[in-house]
C-alpha positions as CSV (number, residue, x, y, z in Angstrom):
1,X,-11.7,-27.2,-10.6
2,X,-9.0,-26.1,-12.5
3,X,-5.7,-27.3,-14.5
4,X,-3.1,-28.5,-11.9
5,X,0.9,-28.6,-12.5
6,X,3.9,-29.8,-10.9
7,X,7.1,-27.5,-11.1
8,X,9.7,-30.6,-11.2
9,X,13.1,-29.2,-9.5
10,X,15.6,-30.2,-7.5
11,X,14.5,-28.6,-4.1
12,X,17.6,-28.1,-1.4
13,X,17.1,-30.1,1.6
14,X,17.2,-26.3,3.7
15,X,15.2,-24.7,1.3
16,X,12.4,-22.1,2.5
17,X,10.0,-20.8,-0.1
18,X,9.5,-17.5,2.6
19,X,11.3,-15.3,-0.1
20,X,9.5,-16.5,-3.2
21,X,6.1,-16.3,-0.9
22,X,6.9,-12.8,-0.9
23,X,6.9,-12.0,-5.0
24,X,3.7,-14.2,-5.8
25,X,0.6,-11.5,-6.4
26,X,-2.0,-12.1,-3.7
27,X,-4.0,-15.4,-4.7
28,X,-7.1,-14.7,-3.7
29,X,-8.5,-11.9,-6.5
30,X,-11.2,-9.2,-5.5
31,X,-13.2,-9.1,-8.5
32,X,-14.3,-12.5,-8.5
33,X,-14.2,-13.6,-4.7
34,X,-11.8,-16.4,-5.6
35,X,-8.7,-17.7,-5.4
36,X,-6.3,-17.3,-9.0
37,X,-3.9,-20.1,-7.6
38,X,-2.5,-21.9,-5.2
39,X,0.5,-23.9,-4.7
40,X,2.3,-25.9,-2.1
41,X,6.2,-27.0,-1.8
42,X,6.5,-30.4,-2.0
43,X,10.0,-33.1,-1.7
44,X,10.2,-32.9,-5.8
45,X,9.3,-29.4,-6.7
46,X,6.6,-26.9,-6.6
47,X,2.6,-28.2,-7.3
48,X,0.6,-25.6,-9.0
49,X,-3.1,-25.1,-9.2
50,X,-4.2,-22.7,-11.5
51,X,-8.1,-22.2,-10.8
52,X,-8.9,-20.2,-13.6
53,X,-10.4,-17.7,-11.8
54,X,-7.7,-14.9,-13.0
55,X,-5.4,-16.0,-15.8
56,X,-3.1,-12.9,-15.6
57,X,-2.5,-13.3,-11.8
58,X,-1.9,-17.3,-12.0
59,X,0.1,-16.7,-14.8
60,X,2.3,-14.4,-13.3
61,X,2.6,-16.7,-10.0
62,X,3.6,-19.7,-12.0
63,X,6.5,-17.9,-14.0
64,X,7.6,-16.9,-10.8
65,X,7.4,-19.9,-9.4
66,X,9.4,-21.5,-12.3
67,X,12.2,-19.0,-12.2
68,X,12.6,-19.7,-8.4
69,X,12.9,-23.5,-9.4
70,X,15.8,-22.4,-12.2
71,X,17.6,-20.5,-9.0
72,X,18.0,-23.8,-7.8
73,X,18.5,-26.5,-10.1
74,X,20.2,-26.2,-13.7
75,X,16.6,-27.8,-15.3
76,X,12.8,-27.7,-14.5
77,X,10.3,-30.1,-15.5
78,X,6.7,-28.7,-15.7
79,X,4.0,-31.7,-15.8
80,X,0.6,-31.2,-16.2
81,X,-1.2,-33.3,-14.2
């Protein structure tokens, strides 16, 4: 359970999310023995689960992951779904 988002961008058709992997905080969070997020590259953007396990650490992933989007296309959509 949790709230689930899609990061609407216009991905590159050689685009690896490797380097943005690398600035996302660790998902799974310690203090709870759960995961804050995930999220998974898709054809039309970035989909986002945050699980409400840690809202600082899926908060943080998210901008990230929204700035990576802007890196790439001049607009980003963010739909929760």
């Amino acid at each position: 359970m949790g709230i689930e988002y899609k990061i609407r961008f216009s991905v590159p058709a050689t685009y690896s999310d490797a380097n943005v992997r690398k600035k996302l905080p660790p998902s799974f969070d310690e203090k709870v023995k759960a995961e804050s997020y995930s999220y998974a590259l898709e054809p039309d953007g970035f989909y986002f689960l945050d699980t409400l396990a840690n809202i600082n650490t899926s908060s943080l992933a998210f901008r990230r992951l929204v700035d990576e989007a802007l890196l790439h296309s001049e607009s980003v959509e963010v739909i929760e779904l």
